[in-house]
C-alpha positions, 0 to 999 in steps of 0.5 A: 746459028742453029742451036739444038739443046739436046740429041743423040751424037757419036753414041752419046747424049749431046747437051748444052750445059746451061750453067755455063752459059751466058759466059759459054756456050759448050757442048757436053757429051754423055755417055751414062745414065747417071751422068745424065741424071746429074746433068738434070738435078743440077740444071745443065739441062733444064726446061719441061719440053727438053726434059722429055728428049733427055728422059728418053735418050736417057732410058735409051743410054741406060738400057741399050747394053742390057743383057736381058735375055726376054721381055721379061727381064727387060721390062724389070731394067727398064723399069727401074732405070724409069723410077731412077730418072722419075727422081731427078726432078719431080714437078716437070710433067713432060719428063713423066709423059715421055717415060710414060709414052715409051713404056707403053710402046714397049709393052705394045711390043712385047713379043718383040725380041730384046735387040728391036725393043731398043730400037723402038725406044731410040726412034720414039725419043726421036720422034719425040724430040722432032715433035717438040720441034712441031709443037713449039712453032705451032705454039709460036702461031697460035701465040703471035696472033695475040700479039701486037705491033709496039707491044711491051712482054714481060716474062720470066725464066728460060722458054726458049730455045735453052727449055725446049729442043731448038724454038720455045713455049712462050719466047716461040711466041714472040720469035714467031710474031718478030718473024711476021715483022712485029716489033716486039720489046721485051722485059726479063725479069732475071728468075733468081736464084738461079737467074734462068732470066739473066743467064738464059734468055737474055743470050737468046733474046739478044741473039734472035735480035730483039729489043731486050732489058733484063729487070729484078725480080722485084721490079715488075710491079713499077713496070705495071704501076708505069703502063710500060707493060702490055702482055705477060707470057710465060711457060709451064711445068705442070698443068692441072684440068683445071687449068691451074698452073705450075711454073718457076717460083715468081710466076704467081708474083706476075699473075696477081701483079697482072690481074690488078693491073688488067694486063693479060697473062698468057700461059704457053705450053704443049698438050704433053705439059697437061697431068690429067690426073691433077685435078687442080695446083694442089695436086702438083708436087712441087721440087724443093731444090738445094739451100745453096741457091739462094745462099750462094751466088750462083753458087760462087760467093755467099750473100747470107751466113750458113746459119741462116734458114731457108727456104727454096720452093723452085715452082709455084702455082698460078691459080686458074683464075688469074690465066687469060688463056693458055696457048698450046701446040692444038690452039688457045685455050680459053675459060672454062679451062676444065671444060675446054682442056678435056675438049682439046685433049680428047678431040685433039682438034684445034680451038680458036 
């Protein structure tokens, strides 16, 4: 069964609505810009690369029955509806590149009348959403050469099919090595609070039939301390020149169990996951999400009193140092990560 977290069907934006998955897989239609906007804040579509595809088919659906009558007036709607959506969720980097990216085309087209600068943004998001498609299975290439037959992942959160448009970052990895007749064991650590791990990749993993076992949190470190563990993988939000890394809270917990442990930690993302202008994890802002995540059950029964405070960063940063490479759509990037990131970016040339 083919699965394709987000398009454009019968004039509307099509998704999966992740929170209700592993229970059900439903389709959802939207058909308004601030439905959309919903739909992203409380994860019904979640993961940096699908961000990207929602990001423009949103801008798509906010704009495309503006009554602008020149460029000028249109740039003014378009621009607020990227500030609108620039809101929803701020530390997943590629839903500013692909607002970005369509900005500039727009204005590269400014003498363009109002009626074929929509259009313009339409085709980009789809080209877009089909490039997410190329990147993750040349992710998944690059990625399955370091892995081994009989190895042991561990991983963390959704970077699969449900966080990209249909392959994945770094469960693309290990869809591709499985592909080459690897055999493959996977550990998931369930991602609390809102158990992206259990609810998400356990569904894929087991449906890609892989040799899946879901774990807590907190069970990582025995799984290390018992040799059970050969490589970690994981995805990114944000990515700083320097290499520092954004991901889902619990991913520096992995990094540092790792580098104790000597078991390498791979970083897999694509180029459009890089924010040149972060010069390191400092300058990466980090999503505070709603108390009720941790309060709540997923949100349907309480596990601590209403008085109680807390705290509920949905991101943390994995410092350079702890990264053994990061592997992207143009190739594995290796230390100096500054040095190497600015190579790739600006040659767009594949690394070894």
């Amino acid at each position: 069964m083919y699965i394709q977290t987000i398009a454009w069907k019968d004039n509307a934006i099509r998704i999966i609505d992740q929170n209700k998955l592993p229970q059900k897989l439903k389709y959802i239609y939207i058909k308004d810009i601030s439905s959309l906007w919903k739909a992203i804040k409380i994860m019904q579509i979640r993961g940096a690369p699908a961000l990207a595809g929602a990001a423009g088919l949103g801008l798509y659906l906010g704009i495309k029955e503006s009554k602008a009558k020149n460029f000028g007036q249109f740039i003014k709607e378009l621009d607020r509806l990227i500030r609108y959506l620039s809101m929803s969720r701020p530390t997943a980097r590629n839903l500013f590149w692909a607002l970005e990216r369509i900005r500039k085309k727009v204005l590269k087209h400014k003498k363009n009348p109002v009626f074929e600068l929509k259009k313009i943004i339409f085709n980009e998001t789809q080209k877009i959403i089909l490039e997410d498609k190329i990147a993750c299975r040349r992710i998944g290439e690059f990625g399955a050469r370091l892995i081994k037959d009989n190895d042991t992942i561990l991983t963390i959160c959704n970077t699969g099919i449900f966080a990209t448009i249909d392959y994945g970052t770094a469960l693309g990895i290990i869809y591709r090595a499985k592909e080459k007749g690897k055999y493959i064991k996977v550990y998931v650590c369930e991602t609390r609070p809102m158990l992206q791990g259990a609810r998400l990749t356990t569904w894929e993993l087991k449906h890609k039939g892989l040799d899946v076992t879901l774990i807590c949190d907190s069970m990582a470190a025995y799984l290390m301390q018992k040799k059970k563990i050969n490589k970690v993988i994981v995805g990114a939000d944000r990515v700083a020149i320097n290499g520092d890394t954004a991901n889902k809270i619990g991913t520096y917990n992995l990094a540092v169990l790792s580098f104790y442990h000597r078991i390498p930690f791979y970083v897999a993302c694509p180029l459009s996951t890089f924010d040149l202008s972060c010069k390191d994890g400092g300058d990466i802002p980090i999503e505070q999400r709603s108390v009720k995540e941790v309060r709540e059950l997923f949100f349907k029964k309480p596990i601590a009193k209403k008085n109680i405070k807390i705290f509920n960063p949905a991101f943390d940063i994995t410092p350079h140092n702890l990264i053994t490479a990061i592997i992207t759509d143009k190739g594995i990037i290796k230390k100096p990560y500054k040095k190497n990131i600015l190579r790739i970016i600006k040659n767009k040339n594949a690394i070894k």
